[in-house]
C-alpha positions in Angstrom: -92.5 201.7 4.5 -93.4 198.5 6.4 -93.6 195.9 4.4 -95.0 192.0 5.1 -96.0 189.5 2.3 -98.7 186.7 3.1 -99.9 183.9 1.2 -103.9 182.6 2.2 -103.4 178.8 2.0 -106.4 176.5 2.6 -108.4 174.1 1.1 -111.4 174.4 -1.5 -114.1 175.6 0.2 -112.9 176.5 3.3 -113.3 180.6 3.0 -109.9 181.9 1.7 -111.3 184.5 -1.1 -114.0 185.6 1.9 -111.7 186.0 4.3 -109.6 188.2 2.1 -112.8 190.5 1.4 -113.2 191.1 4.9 -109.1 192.2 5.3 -110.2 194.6 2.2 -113.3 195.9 4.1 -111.9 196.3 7.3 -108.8 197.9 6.4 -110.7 201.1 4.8 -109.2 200.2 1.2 -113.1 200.6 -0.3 -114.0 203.9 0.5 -117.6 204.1 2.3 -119.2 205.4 -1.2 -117.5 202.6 -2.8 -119.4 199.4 -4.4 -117.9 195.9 -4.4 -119.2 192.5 -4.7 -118.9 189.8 -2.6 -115.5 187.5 -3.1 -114.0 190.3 -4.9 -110.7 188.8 -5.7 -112.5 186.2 -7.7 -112.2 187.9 -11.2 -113.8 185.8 -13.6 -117.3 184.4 -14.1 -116.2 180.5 -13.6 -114.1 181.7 -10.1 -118.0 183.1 -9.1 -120.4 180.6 -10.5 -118.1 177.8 -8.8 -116.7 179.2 -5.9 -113.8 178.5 -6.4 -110.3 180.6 -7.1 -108.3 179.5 -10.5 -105.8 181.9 -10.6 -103.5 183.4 -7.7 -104.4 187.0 -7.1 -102.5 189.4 -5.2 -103.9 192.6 -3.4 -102.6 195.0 -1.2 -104.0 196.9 2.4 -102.3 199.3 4.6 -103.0 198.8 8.5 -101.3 201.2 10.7 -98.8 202.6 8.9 -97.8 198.9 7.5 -98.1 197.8 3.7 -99.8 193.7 4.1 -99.4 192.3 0.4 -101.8 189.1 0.9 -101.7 186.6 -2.1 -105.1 184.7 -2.5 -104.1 181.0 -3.9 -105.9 178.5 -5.8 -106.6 175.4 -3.1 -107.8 173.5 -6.0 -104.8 170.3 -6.5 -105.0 171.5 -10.3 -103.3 174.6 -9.7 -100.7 173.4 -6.9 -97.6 174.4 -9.4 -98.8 178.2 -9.0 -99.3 177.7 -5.3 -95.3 176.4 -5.0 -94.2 179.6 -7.0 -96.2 181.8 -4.9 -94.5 180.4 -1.4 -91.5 181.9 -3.5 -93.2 185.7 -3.2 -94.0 185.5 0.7 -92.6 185.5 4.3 -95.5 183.9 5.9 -98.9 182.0 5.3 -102.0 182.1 6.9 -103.5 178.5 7.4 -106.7 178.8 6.8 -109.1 175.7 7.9 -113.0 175.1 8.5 -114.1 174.1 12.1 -115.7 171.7 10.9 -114.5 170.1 8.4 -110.8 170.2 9.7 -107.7 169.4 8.1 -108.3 168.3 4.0 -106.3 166.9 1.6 -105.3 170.1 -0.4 -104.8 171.5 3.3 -102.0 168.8 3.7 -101.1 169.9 -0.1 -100.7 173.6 0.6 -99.2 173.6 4.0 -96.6 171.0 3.3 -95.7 173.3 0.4 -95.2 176.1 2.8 -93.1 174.1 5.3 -90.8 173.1 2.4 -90.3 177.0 1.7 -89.4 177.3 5.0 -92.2 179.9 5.8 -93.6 181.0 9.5 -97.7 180.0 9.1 -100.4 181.8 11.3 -103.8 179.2 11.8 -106.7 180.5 10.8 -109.8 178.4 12.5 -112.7 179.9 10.1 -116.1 179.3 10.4 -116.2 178.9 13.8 -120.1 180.0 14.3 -120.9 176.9 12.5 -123.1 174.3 13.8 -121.0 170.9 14.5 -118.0 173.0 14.9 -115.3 170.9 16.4 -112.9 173.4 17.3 -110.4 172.2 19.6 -110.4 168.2 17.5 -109.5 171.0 14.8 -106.8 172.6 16.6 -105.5 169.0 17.4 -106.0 167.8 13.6 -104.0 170.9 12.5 -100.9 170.3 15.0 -100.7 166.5 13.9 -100.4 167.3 10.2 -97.8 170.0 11.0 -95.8 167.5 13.0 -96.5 164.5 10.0 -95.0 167.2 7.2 -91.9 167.1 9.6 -92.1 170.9 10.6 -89.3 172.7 12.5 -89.9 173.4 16.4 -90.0 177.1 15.2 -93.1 176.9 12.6 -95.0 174.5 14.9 -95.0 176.9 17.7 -97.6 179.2 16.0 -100.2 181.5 16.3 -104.2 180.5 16.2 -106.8 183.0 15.5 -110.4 182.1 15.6 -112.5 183.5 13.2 -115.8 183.6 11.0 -115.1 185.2 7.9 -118.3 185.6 6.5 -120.0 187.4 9.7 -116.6 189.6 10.0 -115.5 188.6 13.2 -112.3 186.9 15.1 -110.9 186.9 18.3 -107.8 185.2 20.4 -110.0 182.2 21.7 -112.0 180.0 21.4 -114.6 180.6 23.2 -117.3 181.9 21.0 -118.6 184.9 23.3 -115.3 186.6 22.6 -116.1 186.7 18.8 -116.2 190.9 17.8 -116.4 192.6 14.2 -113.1 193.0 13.4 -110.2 191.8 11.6 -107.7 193.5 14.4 -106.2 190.1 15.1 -105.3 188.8 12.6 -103.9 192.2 11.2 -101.7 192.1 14.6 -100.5 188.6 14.6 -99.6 189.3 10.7 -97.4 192.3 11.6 -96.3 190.7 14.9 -95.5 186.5 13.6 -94.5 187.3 9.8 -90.8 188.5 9.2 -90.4 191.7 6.9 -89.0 190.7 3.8 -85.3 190.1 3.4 -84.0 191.6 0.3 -81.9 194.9 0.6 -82.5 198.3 -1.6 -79.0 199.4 -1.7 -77.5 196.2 -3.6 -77.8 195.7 -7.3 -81.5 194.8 -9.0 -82.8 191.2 -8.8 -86.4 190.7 -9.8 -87.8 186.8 -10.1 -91.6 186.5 -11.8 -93.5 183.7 -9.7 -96.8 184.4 -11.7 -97.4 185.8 -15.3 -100.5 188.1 -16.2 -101.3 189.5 -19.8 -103.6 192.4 -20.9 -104.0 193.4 -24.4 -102.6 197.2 -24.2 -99.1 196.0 -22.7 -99.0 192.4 -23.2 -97.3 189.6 -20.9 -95.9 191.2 -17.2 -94.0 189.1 -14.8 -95.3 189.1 -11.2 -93.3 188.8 -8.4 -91.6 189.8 -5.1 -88.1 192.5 -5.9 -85.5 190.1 -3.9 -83.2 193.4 -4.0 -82.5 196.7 -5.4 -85.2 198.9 -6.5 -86.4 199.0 -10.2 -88.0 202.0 -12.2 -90.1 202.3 -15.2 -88.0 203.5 -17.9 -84.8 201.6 -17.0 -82.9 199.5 -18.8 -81.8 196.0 -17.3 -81.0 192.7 -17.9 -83.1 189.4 -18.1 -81.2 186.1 -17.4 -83.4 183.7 -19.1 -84.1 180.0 -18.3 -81.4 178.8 -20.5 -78.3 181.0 -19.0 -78.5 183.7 -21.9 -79.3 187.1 -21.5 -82.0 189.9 -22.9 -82.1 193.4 -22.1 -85.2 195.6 -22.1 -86.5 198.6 -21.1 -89.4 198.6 -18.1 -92.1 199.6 -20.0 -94.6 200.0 -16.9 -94.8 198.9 -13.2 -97.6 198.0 -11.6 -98.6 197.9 -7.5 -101.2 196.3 -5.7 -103.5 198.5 -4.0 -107.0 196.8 -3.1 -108.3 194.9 -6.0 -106.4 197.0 -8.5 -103.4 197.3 -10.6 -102.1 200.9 -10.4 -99.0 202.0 -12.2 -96.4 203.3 -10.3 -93.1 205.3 -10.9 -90.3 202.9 -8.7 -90.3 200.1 -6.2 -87.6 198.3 -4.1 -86.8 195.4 -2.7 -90.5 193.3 -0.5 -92.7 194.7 -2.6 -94.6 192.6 -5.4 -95.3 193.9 -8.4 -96.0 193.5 -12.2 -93.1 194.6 -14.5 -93.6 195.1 -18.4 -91.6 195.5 -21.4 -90.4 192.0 -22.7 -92.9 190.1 -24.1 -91.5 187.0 -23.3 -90.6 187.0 -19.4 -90.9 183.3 -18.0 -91.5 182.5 -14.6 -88.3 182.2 -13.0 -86.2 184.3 -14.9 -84.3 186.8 -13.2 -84.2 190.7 -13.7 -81.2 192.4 -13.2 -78.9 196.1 -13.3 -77.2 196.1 -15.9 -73.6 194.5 -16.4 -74.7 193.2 -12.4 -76.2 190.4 -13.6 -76.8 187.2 -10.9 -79.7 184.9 -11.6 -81.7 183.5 -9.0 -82.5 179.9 -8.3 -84.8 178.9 -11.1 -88.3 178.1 -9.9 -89.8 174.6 -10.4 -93.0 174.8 -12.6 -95.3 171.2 -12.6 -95.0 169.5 -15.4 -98.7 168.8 -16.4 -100.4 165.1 -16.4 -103.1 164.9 -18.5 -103.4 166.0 -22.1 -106.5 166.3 -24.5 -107.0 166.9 -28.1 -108.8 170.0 -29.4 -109.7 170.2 -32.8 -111.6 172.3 -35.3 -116.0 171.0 -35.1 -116.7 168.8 -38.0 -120.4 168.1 -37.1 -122.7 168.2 -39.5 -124.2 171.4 -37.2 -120.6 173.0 -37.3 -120.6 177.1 -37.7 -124.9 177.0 -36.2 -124.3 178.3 -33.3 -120.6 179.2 -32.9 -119.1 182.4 -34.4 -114.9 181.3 -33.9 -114.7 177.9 -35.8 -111.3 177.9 -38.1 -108.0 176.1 -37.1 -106.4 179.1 -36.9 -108.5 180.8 -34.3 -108.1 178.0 -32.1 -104.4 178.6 -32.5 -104.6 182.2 -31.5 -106.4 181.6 -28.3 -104.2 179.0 -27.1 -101.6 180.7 -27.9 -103.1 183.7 -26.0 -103.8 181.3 -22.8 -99.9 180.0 -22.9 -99.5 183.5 -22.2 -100.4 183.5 -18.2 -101.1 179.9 -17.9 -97.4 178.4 -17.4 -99.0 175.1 -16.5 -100.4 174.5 -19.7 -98.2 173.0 -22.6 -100.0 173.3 -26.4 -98.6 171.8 -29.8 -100.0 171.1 -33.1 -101.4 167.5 -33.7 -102.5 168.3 -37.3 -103.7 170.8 -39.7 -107.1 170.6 -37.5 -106.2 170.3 -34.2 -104.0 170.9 -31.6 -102.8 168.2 -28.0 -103.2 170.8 -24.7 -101.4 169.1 -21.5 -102.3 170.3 -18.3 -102.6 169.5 -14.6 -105.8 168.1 -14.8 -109.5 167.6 -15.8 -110.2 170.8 -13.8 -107.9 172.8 -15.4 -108.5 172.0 -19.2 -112.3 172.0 -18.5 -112.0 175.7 -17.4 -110.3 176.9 -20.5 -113.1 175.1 -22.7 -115.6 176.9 -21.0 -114.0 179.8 -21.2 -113.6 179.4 -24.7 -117.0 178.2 -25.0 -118.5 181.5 -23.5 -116.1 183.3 -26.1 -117.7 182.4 -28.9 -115.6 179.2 -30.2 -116.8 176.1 -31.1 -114.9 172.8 -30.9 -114.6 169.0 -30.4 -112.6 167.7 -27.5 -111.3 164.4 -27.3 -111.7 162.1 -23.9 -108.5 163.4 -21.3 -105.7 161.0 -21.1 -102.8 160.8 -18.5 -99.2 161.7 -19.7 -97.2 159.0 -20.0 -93.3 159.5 -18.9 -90.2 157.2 -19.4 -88.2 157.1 -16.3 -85.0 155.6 -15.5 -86.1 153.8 -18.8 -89.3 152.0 -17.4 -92.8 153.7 -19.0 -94.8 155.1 -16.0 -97.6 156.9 -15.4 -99.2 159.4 -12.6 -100.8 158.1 -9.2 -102.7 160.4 -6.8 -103.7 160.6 -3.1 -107.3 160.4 -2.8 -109.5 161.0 -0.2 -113.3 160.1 0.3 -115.6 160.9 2.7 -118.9 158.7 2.0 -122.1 157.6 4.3 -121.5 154.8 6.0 -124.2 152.9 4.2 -122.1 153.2 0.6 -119.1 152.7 1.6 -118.9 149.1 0.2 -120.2 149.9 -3.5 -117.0 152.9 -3.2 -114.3 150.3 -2.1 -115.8 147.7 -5.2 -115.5 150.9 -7.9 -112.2 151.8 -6.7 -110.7 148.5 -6.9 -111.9 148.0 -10.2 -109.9 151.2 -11.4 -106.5 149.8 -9.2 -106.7 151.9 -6.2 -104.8 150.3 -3.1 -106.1 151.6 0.6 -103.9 153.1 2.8 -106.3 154.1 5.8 -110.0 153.9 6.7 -111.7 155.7 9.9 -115.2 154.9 10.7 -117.4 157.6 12.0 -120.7 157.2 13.1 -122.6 158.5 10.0 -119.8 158.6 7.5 -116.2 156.5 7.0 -113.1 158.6 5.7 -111.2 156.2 3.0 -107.7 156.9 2.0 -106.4 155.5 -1.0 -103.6 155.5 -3.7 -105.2 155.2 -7.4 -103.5 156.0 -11.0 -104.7 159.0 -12.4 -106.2 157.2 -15.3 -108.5 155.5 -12.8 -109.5 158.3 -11.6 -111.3 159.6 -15.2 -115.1 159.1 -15.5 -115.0 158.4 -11.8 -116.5 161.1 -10.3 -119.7 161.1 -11.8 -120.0 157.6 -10.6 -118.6 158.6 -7.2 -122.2 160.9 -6.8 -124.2 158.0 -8.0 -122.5 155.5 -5.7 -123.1 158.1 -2.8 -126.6 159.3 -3.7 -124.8 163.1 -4.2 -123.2 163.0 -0.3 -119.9 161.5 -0.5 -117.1 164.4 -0.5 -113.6 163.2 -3.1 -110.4 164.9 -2.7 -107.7 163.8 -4.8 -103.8 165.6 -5.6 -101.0 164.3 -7.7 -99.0 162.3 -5.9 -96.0 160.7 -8.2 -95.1 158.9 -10.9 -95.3 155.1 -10.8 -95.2 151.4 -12.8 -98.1 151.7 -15.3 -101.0 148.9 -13.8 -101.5 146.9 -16.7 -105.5 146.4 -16.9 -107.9 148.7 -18.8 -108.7 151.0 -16.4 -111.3 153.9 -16.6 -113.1 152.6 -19.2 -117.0 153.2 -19.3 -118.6 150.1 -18.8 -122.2 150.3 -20.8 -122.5 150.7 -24.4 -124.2 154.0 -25.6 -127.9 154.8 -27.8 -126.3 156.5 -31.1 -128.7 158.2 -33.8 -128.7 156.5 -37.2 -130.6 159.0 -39.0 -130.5 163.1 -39.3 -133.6 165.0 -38.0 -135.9 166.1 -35.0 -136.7 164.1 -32.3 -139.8 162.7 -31.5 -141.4 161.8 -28.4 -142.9 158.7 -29.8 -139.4 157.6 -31.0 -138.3 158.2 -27.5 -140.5 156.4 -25.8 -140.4 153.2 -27.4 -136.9 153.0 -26.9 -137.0 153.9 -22.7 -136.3 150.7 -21.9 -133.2 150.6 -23.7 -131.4 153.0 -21.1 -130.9 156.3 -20.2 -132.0 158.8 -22.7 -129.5 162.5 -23.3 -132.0 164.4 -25.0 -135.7 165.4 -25.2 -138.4 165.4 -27.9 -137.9 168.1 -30.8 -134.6 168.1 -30.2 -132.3 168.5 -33.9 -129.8 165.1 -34.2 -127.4 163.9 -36.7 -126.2 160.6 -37.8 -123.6 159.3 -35.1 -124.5 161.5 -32.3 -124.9 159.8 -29.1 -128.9 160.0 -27.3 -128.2 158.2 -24.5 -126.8 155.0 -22.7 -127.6 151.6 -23.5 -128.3 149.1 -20.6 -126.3 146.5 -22.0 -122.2 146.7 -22.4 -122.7 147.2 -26.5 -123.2 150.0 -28.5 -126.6 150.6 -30.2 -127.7 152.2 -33.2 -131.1 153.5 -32.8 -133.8 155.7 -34.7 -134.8 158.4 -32.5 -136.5 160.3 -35.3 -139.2 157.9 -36.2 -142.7 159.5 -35.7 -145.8 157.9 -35.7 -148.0 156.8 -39.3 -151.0 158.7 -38.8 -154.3 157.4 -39.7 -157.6 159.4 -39.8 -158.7 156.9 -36.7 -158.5 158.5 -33.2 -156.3 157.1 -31.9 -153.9 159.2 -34.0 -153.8 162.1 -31.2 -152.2 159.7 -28.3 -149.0 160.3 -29.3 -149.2 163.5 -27.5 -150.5 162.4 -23.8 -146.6 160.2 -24.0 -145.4 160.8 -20.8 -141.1 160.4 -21.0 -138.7 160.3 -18.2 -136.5 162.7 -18.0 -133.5 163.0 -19.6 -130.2 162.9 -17.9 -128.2 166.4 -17.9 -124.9 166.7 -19.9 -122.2 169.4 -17.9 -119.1 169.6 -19.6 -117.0 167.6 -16.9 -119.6 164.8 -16.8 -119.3 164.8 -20.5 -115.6 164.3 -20.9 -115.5 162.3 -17.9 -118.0 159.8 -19.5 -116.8 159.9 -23.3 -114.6 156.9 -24.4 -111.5 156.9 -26.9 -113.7 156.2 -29.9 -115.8 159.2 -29.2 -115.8 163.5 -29.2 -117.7 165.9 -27.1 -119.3 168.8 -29.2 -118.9 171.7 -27.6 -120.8 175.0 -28.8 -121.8 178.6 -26.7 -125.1 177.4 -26.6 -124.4 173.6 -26.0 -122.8 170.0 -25.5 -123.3 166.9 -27.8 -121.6 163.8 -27.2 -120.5 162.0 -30.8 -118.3 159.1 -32.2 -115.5 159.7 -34.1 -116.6 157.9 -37.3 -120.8 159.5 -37.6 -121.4 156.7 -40.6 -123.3 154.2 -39.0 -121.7 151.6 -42.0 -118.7 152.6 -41.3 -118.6 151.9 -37.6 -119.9 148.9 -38.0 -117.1 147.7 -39.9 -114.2 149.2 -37.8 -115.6 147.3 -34.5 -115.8 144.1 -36.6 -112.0 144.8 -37.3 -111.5 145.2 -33.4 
């Protein structure tokens, strides 16, 4: 059979996971009678409430007699390592960008990734029916960045097709007239543009998993593209591991891609990708081999993660309310189980209680709390910190490439914050309604200041930002919160009238009738200093009339707590709470006393 293996690159946002439900549509892999929901190939809950795709997810269509394997990836900076191992499973990339918006950071991110792997890209102009389209700037944007990543003559000469994913229609140009319902094009320019795949089925097996998966009935599969040979279930073979040694195992089961689903299947040879089960402790970038034929692969880079975070067991005074996984050791057991497909993440024991989990980024370790959350755990979770490495025996510490998009009229308050938290400016392009800022910050700058970023902006700047490098650690205190915080000194309920009288302290987190405990935080002080205050107080009642006005008080409202704004805004002396049903902020130490005394010490 025909084979050809395509990766979607683009960035966030800019219609990947819909264009791949219209290949699936238009292909006839859902039969007519057959239900589906919109962005299929996003799996899980988060992938759907956000829009965005977390994991890469492969699927497979058949179009005239040809087998097109397309790999959706993550476009989100946070999961760039499994976008590098995926250009490892493919012949060719479909370049995926917004008419509008044009060329993004992550798009820079992705494609350069692809150049580097030496791959032959098709351009995808999506979203082309949008108002403020600027399709042939676009076009121009796209050519430029392929020339600035230093791509060959060959992979510069490529195709454009012009598309809107969501209304199911492309054409050849760009002239928007010529816009029909179907996905013909870029099915053609796939087949015609992307080389089959190299590997040959009459040489000995080789078999390198790029991605990892793991299902309770038969545990961790490698996924990846057979370089050569074909491979059956039932077989022995070999497995050269990371470290040179080598394990054999019998395939357990082998799974294609067909549509949206995993089906088990008998053999396959070299091109095709598929899932391979039966040692339960494949790595990405081992290589699977015949038998006494045994000849690795080049091993397969995985990022090392930058930030880490601690995640202990709750000791709250409401621990085990509304949680029903609380112990030490069930914390273990899910991160254990989330090492399983998520190569990116690192875990090891801190203490009896809790446990340090690196991983690429705020993004990614917020995802697996709220997965967790939704599972039932509960948990405290320390404020994210960047990795610091020793290299060439100086410390350093992780920069990245930032780029804002902010109305004109804010774009002085966002130069002021980012100086503050070290950032050096390497470009600026003023617009007529908004300026485009590029800069160069240290990761640890760049914690807490998002949040501040959509205050600065009034909620219409845009921030991009992917890891850049390592680099001399800036000396100053940098992404700190500045203000103090409101903490409770008592346990209780509370009361409006409490709340009230202390509104003009700050910011209040919580509303009346709401239960507290001694050390939580209930909002932010003005001032730079913490303060202890009594949010459960309620009013002496008399048998004079006054007595009923405490129920005409009229508060503002509160200010929202998300988990990313929560462990964006925490500082090292304090924990977020987090349960299934919700998200305190705390300090470390709850007695009021015994605060006290610590910061005198400081």
């Amino acid at each position: 059979m025909n084979i050809r293996n395509v990766a979607i690159i683009a960035h966030v946002d800019h219609g990947k996971t819909t264009l791949v439900d219209e290949l699936l549509k238009q292909s006839g892999t859902f039969r007519e009678n057959e239900t589906h929901e919109e962005r299929v190939m996003d799996s899980n809950d988060i992938e759907r409430e956000r829009g965005i795709t977390i994991l890469a997810k492969t699927t497979g269509v058949t179009y005239k007699g040809y087998k097109i394997n397309i790999v959706d990836t993550p476009g989100h900076a946070d999961f760039g390592g499994e976008v590098e191992r995926i250009m490892h499973m493919v012949d060719g990339v479909i370049l995926l960008v917004d008419a509008r918006e044009g060329t993004m950071p992550q798009t820079r991110f992705v494609l350069k990734k692809a150049l580097e792997a030496k791959l032959k890209p098709i351009v995808v102009i999506n979203k082309v029916d949008k108002e403020h389209a600027r399709i042939s700037e676009v076009i121009d944007e796209v050519l430029e960045l392929f020339i600035d990543l230093g791509a060959t003559d060959e992979q510069i000469d490529f195709k454009v097709i012009y598309a809107s994913a969501i209304n199911g229609t492309s054409s050849y140009s760009e002239d928007l007239s010529t816009q029909t319902h179907t996905m013909d094009p870029i099915f053609e320019t796939i087949i015609e543009s992307v080389p089959a795949p190299k590997g040959d089925k009459e040489t000995p097996l080789q078999f390198q998993p790029a991605l990892l998966d793991y299902n309770d009935y038969v545990g961790r599969m490698g996924i990846g593209t057979i370089s050569n040979g074909t491979i059956k279930v039932g077989q022995m073979v070999s497995c050269v591991r990371l470290d040179g040694s080598i394990k054999q195992f019998r395939v357990q089961k082998l799974f294609g891609f067909v549509g949206i689903k995993k089906t088990e299947i008998e053999s396959a040879s070299a091109g095709e990708i598929v899932g391979v089960s039966g040692l339960p402790d494949i790595e990405v970038g081992e290589t699977v081999c015949e038998i006494g034929k045994e000849e690795a692969l080049p091993i397969l880079k995985i990022e090392e993660p930058t930030l880490q975070m601690t995640f202990g067991v709750n000791t709250s005074p409401f621990a085990g309310k509304e949680g029903s996984l609380l112990t030490a050791r069930k914390i273990e057991e899910r991160l254990k189980k989330e090492l399983e497909r998520d190569v990116a993440l690192r875990v090891k024991p801190n203490d009896s209680e809790s446990f340090v989990v690196s991983g690429r980024g705020e993004l990614h370790l917020s995802i697996l709390i709220e997965n967790m959350r939704r599972e039932g755990f509960e948990l405290q979770v320390s404020k994210p910190e960047v990795i610091i490495k020793e290299i060439d025996g100086q410390k350093q510490e992780p920069y990245e490439d930032v780029l804002i998009e902010a109305p004109n009229d804010t774009v002085g308050a966002v130069i002021e914050s980012l100086a503050q938290r070290n950032g050096v400016m390497s470009n600026m392009t003023a617009g007529e309604t908004t300026t485009k800022l590029e800069y160069v910050v240290p990761s640890r700058g760049l914690i807490g200041f998002t949040n501040e970023f959509i205050i600065l902006t009034k909620g219409y700047g845009i921030i991009n930002h992917t890891f850049k490098e390592y680099g001399p650690i800036t000396s100053t205190n940098v992404g700190e919160r500045k203000l103090g915080v409101l903490v409770s000194m008592e346990n209780g309920k509370s009361t409006s009238y409490a709340l009230g009288a202390l509104e003009d302290r700050g910011v209040m987190f919580i509303e009346p009738g709401v239960d507290v405990y001694e050390g939580m935080i209930v909002g932010e002080n003005n001032k730079d200093n913490d303060l202890a205050v009594n949010v459960v107080k309620s009013k002496n009642l008399t048998n004079t009339r006054s007595a009923s006005k405490d129920h005409t008080v009229v508060l503002k409202r509160p200010r929202l707590l998300t988990l990313e704004y929560a462990l964006d805004y925490i500082n090292n002396d304090e924990l977020v709470e987090v349960t299934p049903k919700s998200f305190r902020l705390r300090k470390k130490i709850l007695n009021t006393e015994l605060r006290k005394k610590q910061d005198a010490r400081k």
